[in-house]
C-alpha positions as CSV (number, residue, x, y, z in Angstrom):
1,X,0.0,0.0,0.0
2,X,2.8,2.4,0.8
3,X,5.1,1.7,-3.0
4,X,1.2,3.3,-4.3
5,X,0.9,6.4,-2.5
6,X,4.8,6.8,-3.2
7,X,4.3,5.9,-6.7
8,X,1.0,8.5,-6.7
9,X,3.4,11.4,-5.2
10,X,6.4,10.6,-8.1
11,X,3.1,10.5,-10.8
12,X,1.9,13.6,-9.7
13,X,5.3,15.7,-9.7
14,X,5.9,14.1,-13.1
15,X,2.6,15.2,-14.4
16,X,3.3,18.8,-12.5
17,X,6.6,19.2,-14.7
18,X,6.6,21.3,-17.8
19,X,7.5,19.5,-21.6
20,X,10.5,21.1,-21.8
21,X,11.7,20.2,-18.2
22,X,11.9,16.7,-19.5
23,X,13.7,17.9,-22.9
24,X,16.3,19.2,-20.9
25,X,16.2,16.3,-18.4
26,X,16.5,14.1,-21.8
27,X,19.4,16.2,-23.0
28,X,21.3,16.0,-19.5
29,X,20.8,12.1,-19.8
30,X,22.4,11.7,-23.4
31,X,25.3,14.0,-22.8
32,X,26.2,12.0,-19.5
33,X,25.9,8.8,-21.0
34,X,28.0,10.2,-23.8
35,X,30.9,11.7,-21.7
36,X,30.9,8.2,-19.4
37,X,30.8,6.2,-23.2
38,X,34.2,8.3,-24.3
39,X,36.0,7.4,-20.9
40,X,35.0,3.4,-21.2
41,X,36.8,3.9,-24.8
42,X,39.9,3.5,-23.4
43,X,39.3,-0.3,-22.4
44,X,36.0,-1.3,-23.8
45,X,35.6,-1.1,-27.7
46,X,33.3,0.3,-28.9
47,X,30.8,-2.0,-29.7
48,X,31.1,-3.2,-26.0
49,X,30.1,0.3,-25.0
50,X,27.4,0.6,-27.3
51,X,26.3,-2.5,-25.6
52,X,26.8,-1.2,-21.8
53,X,24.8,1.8,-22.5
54,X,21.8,-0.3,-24.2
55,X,22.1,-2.5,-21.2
56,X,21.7,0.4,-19.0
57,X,19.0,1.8,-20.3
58,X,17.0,-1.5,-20.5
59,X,17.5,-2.0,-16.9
60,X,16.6,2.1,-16.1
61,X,13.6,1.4,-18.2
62,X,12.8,-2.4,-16.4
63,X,12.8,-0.3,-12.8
64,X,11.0,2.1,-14.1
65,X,7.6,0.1,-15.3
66,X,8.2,-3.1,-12.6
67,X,5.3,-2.1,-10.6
68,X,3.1,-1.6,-13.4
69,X,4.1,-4.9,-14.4
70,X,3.6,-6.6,-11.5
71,X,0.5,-4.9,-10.6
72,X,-1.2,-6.6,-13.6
73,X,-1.2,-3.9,-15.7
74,X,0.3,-4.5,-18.6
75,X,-1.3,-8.0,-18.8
76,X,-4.8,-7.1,-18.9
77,X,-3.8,-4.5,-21.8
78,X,-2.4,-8.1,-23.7
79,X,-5.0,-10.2,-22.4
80,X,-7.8,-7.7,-23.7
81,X,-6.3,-6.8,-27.0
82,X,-6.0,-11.1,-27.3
83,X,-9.1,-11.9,-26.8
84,X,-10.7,-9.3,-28.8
């Protein structure tokens, strides 16, 4: 019960945020996975770092939507669209 009134509050600050808040936010988050990308360079190739950073965002994006998940969410969106 508590993960949904935290999960209300982070909701309602997100919603609260203007569109170009989150471009800049956006911006912040390419340029810092950029400047970490050019200092694995050094002993990762490049390729491996193209891989690290779509590793990372995969599990950014997995934390992000697990309680929707595991609510039951997103299966009742499959199940319905299924059995249609």
């Amino acid at each position: 019960m508590e993960r949904d009134a935290t999960g209300a509050r982070i909701a309602s600050r997100l919603d609260r945020l203007p569109p170009p808040s989150l471009f800049v936010l956006g911006a912040v988050s390419q340029y810092v996975g950029s400047a970490l990308a050019v200092l694995l360079f050094a002993s990762v190739p490049a390729a491996g770092v193209a891989w690290l950073r779509v590793v990372a965002s995969a599990g950014v994006l997995l934390a992000w939507r697990r309680r929707g998940v595991r609510a039951g969410r997103l299966r009742g969106c499959v199940s319905s669209r299924h059995s249609a």
